[in-house]
C-alpha positions in Angstrom: 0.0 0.0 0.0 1.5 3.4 -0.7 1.9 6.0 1.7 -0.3 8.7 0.8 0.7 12.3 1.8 -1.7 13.6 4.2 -3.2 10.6 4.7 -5.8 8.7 3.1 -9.4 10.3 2.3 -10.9 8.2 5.3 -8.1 8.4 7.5 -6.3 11.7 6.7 -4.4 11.1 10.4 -1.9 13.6 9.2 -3.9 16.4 8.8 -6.7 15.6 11.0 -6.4 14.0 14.4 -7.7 10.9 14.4 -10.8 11.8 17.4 -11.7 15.2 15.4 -12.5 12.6 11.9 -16.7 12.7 13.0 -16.6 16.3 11.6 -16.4 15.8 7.9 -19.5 13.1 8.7 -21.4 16.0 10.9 -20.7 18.2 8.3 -21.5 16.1 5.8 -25.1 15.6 7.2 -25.1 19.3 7.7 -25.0 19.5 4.0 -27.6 16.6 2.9 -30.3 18.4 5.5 -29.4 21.2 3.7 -30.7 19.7 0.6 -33.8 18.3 2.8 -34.7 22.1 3.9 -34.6 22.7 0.2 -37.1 20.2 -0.4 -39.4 20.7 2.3 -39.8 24.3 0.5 -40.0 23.2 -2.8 -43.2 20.4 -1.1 -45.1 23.4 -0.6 -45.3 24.2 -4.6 -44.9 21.2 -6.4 -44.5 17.1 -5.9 -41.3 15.5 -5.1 -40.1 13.6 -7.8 -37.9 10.0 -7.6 -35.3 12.6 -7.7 -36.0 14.0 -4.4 -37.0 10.7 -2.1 -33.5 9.8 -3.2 -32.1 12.7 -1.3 -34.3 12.2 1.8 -33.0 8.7 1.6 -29.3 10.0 1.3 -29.9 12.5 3.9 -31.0 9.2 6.8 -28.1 7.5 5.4 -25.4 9.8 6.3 -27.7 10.8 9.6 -27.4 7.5 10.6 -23.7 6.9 9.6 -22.8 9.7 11.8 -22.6 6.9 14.5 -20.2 5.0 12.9 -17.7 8.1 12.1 -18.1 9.3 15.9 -17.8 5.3 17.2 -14.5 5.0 15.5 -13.0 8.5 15.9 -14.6 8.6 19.6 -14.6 5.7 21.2 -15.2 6.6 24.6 -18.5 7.6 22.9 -19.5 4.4 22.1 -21.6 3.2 24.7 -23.3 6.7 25.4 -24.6 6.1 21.5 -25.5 2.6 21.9 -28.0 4.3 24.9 -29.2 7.6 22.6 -29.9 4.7 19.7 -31.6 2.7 22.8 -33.0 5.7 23.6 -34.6 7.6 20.9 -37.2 6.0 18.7 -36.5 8.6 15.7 -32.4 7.5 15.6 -33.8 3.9 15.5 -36.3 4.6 12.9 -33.2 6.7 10.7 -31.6 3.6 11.2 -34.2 1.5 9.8 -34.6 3.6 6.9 -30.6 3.8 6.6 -30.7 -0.1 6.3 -33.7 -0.8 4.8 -32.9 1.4 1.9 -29.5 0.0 1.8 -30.5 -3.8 2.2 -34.4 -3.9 1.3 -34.9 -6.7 3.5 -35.0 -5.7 7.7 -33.5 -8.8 9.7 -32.9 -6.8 12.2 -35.2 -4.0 12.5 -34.7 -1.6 15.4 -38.4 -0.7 15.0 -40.5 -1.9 11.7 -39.0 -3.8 8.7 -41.6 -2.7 6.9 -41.6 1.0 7.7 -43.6 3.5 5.1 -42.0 6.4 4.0 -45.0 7.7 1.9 -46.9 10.6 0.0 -50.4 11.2 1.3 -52.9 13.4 -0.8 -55.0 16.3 1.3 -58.0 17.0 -0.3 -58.6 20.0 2.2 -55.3 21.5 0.8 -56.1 21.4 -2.2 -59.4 22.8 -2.4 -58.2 26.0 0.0 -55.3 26.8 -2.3 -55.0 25.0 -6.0 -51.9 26.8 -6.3 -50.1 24.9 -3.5 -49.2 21.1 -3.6 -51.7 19.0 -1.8 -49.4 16.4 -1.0 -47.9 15.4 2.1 -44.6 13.3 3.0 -44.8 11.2 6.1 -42.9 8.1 7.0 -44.3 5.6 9.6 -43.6 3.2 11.9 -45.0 0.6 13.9 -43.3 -1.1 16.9 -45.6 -3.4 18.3 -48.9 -1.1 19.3 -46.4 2.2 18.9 -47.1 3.0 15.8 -45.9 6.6 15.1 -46.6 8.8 11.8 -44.8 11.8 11.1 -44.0 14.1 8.5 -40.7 13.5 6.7 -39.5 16.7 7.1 -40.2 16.7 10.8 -38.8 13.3 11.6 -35.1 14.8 9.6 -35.6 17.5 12.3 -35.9 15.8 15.0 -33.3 13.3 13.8 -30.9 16.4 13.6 -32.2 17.8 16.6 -30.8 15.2 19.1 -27.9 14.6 17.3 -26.9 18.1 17.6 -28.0 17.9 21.5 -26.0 14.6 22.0 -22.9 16.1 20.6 -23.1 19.2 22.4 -23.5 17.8 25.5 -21.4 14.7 25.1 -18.3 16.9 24.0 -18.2 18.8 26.2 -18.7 16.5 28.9 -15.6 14.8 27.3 -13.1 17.8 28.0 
């Protein structure tokens, strides 16, 4: 294997210390919810296309791969994310889209292997305002008798949300 200066792109140890590595992920996420914001206000216009459920699906990929980037560049971290996956229905649910996406069949479901991720129409919507799109992009999940719906853009939120809380807190805890 050569010796690549600066390191290689996944392990650029000589320009990045190894336990700072998470940030291109974080980052990373930062941008594909950036691209999720842009769809949310696009929603309120016109339909998604395939386009676009390919970029929500992108953005719970990198969400959820967050953990792996912070497990292997923190890993005195590790167990406090095993408990915020534990903890947190919406990390397990990015995790079953991550996976489900990635693999199509759920052996190992943290929540529902067969998850929805789905456009409903609102007739209401449409008939107050023809000019705006009546559609509406929820995902659901059922986990036993919790079954949970939510609006897609709400659940990337709220996925966002508490990693943003978890790494504040846990980072500084950390120093």
């Amino acid at each position: 294997m050569p010796k690549w200066y600066g390191g290689s792109t996944l392990n650029p140890d000589e320009t990045e210390k190894p336990e700072n590595q998470w940030i291109a992920q974080i980052n990373r996420v930062r941008r594909w919810y950036d691209r999720v914001l842009a769809l949310k206000s696009k929603s309120e216009n016109e339909p998604l296309t395939a386009y676009d459920f390919d970029t929500l699906i992108a953005f719970f990929q990198n969400c959820y791969h967050l953990r792996d980037w912070l497990e292997s560049a923190r890993p005195e971290l590790k167990n406090d994310i095993k408990i915020l996956f534990e903890n947190n229905f919406e990390m397990q649910g990015c995790r079953d889209i991550c996976h489900g996406f990635k693999h199509k069949d759920l052996k190992r479901p943290s929540l529902d292997a067969d998850f929805n991720l789905y456009r409903e129409y609102d007739h209401f919507a449409a008939e107050a305002d023809p000019r705006k799109n009546p559609e509406i992009y929820n995902v659901v999940f059922a986990n036993g008798d919790d079954i949970r719906k939510y609006n897609v853009f709400d659940f990337a939120d709220k996925c966002v949300e508490i990693w943003i809380d978890f790494l504040q807190n846990r980072l500084v805890a950390h120093h």
